[in-house]
C-alpha positions as CSV (number, residue, x, y, z in Angstrom):
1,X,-32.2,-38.3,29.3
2,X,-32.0,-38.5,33.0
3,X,-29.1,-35.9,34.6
4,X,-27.5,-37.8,37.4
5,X,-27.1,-35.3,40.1
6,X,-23.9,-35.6,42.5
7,X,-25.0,-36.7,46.2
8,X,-24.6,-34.4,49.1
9,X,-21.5,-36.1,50.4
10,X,-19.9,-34.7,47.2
11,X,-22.0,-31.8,46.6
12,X,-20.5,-30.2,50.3
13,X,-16.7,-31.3,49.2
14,X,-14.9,-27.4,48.8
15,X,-15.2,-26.1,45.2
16,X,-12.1,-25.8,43.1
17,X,-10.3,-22.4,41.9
18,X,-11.2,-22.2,37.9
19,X,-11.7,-19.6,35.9
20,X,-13.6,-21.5,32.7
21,X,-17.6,-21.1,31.4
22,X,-19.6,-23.6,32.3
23,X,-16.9,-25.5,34.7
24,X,-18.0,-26.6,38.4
25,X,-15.5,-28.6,40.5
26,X,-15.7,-30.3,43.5
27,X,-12.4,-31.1,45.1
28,X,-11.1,-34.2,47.5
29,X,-8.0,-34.0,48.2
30,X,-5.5,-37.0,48.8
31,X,-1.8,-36.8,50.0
32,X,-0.2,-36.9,46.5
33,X,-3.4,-36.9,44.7
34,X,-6.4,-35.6,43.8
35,X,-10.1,-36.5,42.8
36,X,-12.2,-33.7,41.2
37,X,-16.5,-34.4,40.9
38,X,-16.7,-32.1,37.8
39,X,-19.8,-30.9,36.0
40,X,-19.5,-29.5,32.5
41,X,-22.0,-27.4,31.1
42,X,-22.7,-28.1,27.1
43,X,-20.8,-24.6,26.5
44,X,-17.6,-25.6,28.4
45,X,-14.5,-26.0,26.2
46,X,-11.5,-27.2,28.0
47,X,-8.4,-25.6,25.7
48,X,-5.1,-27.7,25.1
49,X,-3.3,-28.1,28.4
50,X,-1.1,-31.0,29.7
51,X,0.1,-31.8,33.3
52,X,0.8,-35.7,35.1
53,X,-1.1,-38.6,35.0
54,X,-5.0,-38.3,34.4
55,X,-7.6,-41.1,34.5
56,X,-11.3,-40.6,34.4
57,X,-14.6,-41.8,33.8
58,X,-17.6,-40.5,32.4
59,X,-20.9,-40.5,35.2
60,X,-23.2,-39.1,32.6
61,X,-23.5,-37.1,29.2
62,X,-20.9,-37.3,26.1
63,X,-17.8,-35.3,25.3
64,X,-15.5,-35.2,22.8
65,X,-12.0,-35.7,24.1
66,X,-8.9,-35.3,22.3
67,X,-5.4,-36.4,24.1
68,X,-2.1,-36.5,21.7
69,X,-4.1,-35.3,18.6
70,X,-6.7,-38.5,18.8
71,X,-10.4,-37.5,19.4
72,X,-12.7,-39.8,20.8
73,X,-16.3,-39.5,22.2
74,X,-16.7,-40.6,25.4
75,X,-19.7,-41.7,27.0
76,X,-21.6,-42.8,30.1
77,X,-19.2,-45.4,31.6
78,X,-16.7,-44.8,29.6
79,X,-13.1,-44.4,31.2
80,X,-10.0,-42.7,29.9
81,X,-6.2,-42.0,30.7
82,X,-4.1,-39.2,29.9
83,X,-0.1,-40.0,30.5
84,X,1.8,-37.1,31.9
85,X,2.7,-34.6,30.0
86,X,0.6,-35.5,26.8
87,X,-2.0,-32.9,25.7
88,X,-5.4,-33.2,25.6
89,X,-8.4,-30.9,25.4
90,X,-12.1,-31.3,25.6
91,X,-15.7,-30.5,24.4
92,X,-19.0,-31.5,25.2
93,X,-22.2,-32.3,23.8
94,X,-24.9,-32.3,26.9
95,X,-24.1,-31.5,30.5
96,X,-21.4,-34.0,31.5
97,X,-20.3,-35.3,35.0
98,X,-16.7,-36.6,35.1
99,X,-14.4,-38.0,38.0
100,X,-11.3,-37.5,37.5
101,X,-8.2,-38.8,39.6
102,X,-4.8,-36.6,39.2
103,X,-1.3,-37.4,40.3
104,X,0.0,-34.5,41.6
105,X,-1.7,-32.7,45.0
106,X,-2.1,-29.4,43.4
107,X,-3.3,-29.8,40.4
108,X,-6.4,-27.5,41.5
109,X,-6.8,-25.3,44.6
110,X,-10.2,-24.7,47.1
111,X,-12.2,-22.0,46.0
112,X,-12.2,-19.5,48.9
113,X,-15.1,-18.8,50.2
């Protein structure tokens, strides 16, 4: 399997502020919104959280996500939406790369450098 890398455009966006194994961000920031380039190790584990409205899709690899007790296994292509305050958590198989779009505008912080 091919890894699809991030371009450089992306790659120099400012990382986000997350304290989780195997979890890279990177961060564009939207008034009211955000948009997060994210790169998941196969180690990650994303534990049972909820916040606003999430929507996503999958750029490469497979997870397993689970949003109101439902688990699914998402794939290359595949797109996904998590309503506000519903909780979800994730796994993943292989190295994924996910965008996701959040409504709220500080949902995740810069790193600072």
């Amino acid at each position: 399997m091919t890894q699809v890398s991030y371009p450089d455009l992306i790659e120099k966006l400012p990382d986000i502020d997350l304290d989780l194994d195997g979890v890279r961000g990177k961060l564009l920031q939207a008034e009211g919104r955000q948009v997060v380039f994210f790169d998941f190790q196969p180690t990650a584990v994303i534990p049972p959280h909820s916040h606003r409205d999430q929507w996503g899709v999958v750029i490469d690899g497979e997870m397993d996500l689970t949003i109101g007790g439902r688990t699914r296994t998402c794939r290359k292509g595949d797109t996904y939406f998590i309503p506000a305050g519903v909780e979800h958590s994730a796994s993943f198989k292989t190295r994924v790369k996910v965008i996701d779009f959040f409504d709220e505008p500080h949902r995740y912080r810069p790193k600072e450098r």
